[in-house]
Structure formats: C-alpha cells, structure tokens
C-alpha positions in Angstrom: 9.7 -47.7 14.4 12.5 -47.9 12.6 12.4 -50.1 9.0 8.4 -49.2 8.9 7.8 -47.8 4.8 6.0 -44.5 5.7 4.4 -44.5 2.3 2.7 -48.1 2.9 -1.1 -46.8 3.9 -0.9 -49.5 6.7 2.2 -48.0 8.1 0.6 -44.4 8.3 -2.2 -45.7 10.6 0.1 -48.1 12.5 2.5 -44.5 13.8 -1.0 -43.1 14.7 -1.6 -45.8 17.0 1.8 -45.8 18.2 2.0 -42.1 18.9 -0.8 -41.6 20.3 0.2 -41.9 23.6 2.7 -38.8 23.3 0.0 -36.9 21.4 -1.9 -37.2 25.2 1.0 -36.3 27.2 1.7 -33.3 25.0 -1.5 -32.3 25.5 -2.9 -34.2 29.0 1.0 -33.8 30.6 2.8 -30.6 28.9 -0.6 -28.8 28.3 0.4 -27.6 25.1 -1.7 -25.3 23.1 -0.3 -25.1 20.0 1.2 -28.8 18.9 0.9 -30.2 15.2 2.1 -33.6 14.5 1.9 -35.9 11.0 4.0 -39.8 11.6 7.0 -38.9 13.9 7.0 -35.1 12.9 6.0 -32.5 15.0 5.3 -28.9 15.6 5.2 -26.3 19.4 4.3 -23.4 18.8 4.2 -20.4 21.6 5.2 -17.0 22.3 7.4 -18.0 25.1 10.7 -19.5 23.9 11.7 -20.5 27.6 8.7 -22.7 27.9 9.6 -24.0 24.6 13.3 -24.9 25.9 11.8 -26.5 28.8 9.4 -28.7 26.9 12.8 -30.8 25.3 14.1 -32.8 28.1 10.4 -33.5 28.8 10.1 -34.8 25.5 13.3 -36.2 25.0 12.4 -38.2 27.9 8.8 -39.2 27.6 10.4 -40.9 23.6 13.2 -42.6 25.4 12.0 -43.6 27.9 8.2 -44.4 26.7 8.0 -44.9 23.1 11.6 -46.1 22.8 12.2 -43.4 20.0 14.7 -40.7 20.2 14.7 -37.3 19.2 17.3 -36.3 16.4 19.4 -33.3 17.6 20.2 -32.2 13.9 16.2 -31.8 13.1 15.4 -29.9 16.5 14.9 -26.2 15.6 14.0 -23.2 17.5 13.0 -20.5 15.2 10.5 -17.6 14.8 7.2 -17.0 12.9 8.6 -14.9 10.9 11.6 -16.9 9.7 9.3 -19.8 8.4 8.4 -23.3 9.8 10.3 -26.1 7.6 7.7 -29.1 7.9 6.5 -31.8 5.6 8.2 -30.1 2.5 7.1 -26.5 3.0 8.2 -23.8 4.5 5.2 -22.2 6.3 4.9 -18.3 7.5 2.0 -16.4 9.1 0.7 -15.1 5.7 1.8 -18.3 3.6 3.7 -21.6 2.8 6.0 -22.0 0.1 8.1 -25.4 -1.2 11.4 -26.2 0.7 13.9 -25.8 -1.6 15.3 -29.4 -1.8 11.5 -30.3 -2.3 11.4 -28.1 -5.5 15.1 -30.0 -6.6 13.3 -33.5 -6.3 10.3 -32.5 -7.9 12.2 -30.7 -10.8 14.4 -33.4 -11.1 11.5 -36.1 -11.1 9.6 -34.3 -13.8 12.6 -34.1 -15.9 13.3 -37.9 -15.5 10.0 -39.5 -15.1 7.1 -37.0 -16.5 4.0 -39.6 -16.5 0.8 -38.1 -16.1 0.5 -40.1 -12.4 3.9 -38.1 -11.4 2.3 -34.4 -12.9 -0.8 -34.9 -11.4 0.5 -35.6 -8.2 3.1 -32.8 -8.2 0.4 -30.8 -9.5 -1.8 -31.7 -6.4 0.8 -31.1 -3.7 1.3 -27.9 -5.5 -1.8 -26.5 -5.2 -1.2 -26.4 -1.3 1.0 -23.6 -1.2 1.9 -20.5 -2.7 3.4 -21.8 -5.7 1.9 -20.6 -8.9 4.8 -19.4 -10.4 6.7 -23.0 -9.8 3.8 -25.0 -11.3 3.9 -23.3 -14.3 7.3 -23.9 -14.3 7.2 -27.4 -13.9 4.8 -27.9 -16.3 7.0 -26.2 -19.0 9.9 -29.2 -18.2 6.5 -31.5 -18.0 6.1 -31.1 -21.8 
C-alpha cells in the first residue's frame, strides 16, 4: 500500500477492502475478542499477555506472507490499560482519552501558523473527542 494518500476519501475505502481479509483471520483464524482497527492501524486487547505474544508471528506472517505488508517493529507495543493506549492521536485509558503529545505540538503549531476558521473548526471537532477542555480553550486563545 505503500504511496496510497491516506487522506484521499478513495484511499480510505480502498485499505478497507484491502484489509479486510486480515480483519477475518483476526477474528475467523486468531479468534480475537477484542481487535480495533482504522487503515493499517490496529488494536488486541486481552488480559492474557502470553496470548498477546503469541498472536505476533501469526500476524507478522499472515501481512507477509498474505497482504504483502509488514509489521514495523518500532510501532509494536505491549503495554497495560492503565498506562494508556497511543492510537490515532490519542492516548486512550479505561476512564478517558487525552491528545498525544506531538498531536497537541502540530495542532499548536498549525493554529499559530495557519488560524483559518476551516483549521479551528476542525481542531475544534477532533477536540471535542477527548478529554480536552482545558487544551481547546487554549488553542483558541493562540486562535485569536
């Protein structure tokens, strides 16, 4: 998939399509309860970190070998609940999701650059998903 423009509305459904056949053997093959997956990022989630181990060569495997993608060693984490869940921008616990912070850099750092109303708005949007109250009012004081 490589050189596909993620942002291109055409290229979202075409790396549905395409993954579609690991979202089946993650759930049809692995049997995996708790999976969450947006493009080419994904999510396990269980209790047993052995199982979770096990499920790597699997996957590594089914990419390769498959899908002809491979899995990039530097953005394969095993971590907690508790310690947070860094995906799609946000760092996600149990009892809520806050901005990562090189997502809050970028958006700071857009705002001050750029501030059109399209840029606020949207900022102001993706805000709203998380527990960011404090940050949007922030932004909105380099916004003006």
């Amino acid at each position: 998939m490589t050189g596909l423009p993620l942002g291109n509305l055409t290229s979202q459904l075409l790396v549905n399509i395409y993954m579609n056949e690991f979202d089946q053997f993650v759930k049809h093959g692995l049997k995996a309860k708790y999976y969450i997956r947006y493009a080419d990022d994904f999510v396990f989630l269980a209790e047993n970190k052995s199982w979770l181990e096990g499920l790597i060569p699997q996957i590594r495997d089914f990419l390769k070998e498959r899908l002809r993608l491979e899995l990039r060693p530097d953005k394969l984490f095993l971590k907690t609940l508790t310690s947070g869940v860094d995906f799609l921008g946000w760092v996600h616990f149990p009892d809520r999701r806050v901005l990562r912070t090189a997502s809050k850099k970028r958006m700071m750092r857009r705002i001050v650059l750029h501030p059109t109303d399209g840029t606020i708005a949207s900022y102001r949007g993706m805000l709203g998903h998380g527990n960011a109250r404090k940050l949007e009012a922030m932004a909105m004081k380099f916004a003006h």
